[in-house]
Structures are given as structure tokens and as C-alpha cells.
C-alpha positions as CSV (number, residue, x, y, z in Angstrom):
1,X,134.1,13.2,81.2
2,X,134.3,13.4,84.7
3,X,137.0,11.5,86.2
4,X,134.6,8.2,86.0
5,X,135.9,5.3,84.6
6,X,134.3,3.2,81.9
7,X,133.5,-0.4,83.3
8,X,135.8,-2.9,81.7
9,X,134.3,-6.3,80.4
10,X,136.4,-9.3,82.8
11,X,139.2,-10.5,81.3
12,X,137.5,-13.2,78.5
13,X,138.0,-16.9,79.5
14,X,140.7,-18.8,77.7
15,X,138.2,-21.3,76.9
16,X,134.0,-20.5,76.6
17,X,132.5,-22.4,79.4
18,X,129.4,-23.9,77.1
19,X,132.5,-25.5,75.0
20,X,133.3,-27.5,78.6
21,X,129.6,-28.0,79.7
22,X,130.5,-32.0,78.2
23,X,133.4,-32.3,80.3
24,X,134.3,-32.5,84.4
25,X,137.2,-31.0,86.0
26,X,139.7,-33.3,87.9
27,X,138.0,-31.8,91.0
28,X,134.6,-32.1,89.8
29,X,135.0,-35.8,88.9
30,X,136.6,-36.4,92.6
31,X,133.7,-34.8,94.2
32,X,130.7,-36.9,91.9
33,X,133.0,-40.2,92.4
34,X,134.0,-39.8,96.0
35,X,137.3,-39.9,96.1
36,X,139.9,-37.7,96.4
37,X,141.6,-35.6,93.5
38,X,145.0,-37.4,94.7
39,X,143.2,-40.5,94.5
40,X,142.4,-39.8,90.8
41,X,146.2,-39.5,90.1
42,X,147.3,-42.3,91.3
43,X,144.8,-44.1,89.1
44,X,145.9,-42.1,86.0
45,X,150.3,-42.6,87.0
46,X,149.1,-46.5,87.0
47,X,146.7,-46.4,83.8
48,X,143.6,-47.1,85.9
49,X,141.8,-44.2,85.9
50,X,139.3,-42.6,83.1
51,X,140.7,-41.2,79.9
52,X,141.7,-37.4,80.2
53,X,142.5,-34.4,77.6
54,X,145.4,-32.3,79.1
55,X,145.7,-28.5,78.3
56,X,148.4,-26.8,79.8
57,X,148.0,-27.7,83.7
58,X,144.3,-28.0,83.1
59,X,143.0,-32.1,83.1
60,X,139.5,-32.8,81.6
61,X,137.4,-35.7,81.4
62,X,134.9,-36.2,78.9
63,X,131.8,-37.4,80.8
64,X,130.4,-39.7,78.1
65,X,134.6,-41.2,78.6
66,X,134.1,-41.4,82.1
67,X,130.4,-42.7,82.1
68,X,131.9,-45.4,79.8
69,X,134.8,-46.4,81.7
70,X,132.4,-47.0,85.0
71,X,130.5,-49.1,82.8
72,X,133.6,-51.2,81.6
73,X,134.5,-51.6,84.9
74,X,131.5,-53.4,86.6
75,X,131.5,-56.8,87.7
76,X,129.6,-59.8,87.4
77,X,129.4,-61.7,91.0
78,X,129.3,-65.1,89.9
79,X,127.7,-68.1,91.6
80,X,129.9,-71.0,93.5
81,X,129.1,-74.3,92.3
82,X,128.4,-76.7,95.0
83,X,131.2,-79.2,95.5
């Protein structure tokens, strides 16, 4: 051999990424709701916000969760009556 080194594979993932294609990070979810990733903390410390899986430091959100908790939080504008 001549003082070449073999190419390493990168370090493996600790998770596949097709086993979190179903899931957004807390960053990702900020960014396709508009608000900020703060914003989605406070909702979580008062028991607002969408459900969440925690491993280690990392926070996911199941997107069928999420699309279900937008839909259980829609209103109905209801009519006045006329006094």
C-alpha cells in the first residue's frame, strides 16, 4: 500500500432517517407552522402544543399527531342571533 488511506464510511446515524420520514423536527414543525421554535415551547410548558416523543435532547412530532391536533383545534364561527 502506498501511504493512501482507505475511505471510511460516515459515522452511521443513531437513528435511519426513513425510520423519521413520519415525523418533523421541532425546527421543522416551527418553519411549516410559522412560528417560532420558542413559540412551540411555550405551548408544550402550558400543554398547548402538539403531542411529542422525546429522545435524549431530540423532540419529534408525529405528523399524523400534529395534522390531528390542527384539526381538533379549529373553530366554528357561529352566527349572532338578532336581538
Amino acid at each position: 500500500m502506498s501511504g493512501t488511506k482507505s475511505k471510511q464510511p460516515p459515522p452511521a446515524s443513531p437513528i435511519p432517517s426513513s425510520l423519521l420520514e413520519d415525523f418533523y423536527t421541532q425546527p421543522a414543525l416551527a418553519g411549516e407552522l410559522g412560528v417560532n421554535k420558542r413559540t412551540l415551547q411555550r405551548w408544550e410548558a402550558k400543554r398547548l402544543g402538539p403531542p411529542h416523543i422525546q429522545i435524549g435532547r431530540m423532540r419529534l412530532y408525529n405528523k399524523a399527531s400534529v395534522r390531528a391536533w390542527i384539526l381538533a383545534n379549529e373553530t366554528k364561527h357561529l352566527r349572532r342571533r338578532a336581538s
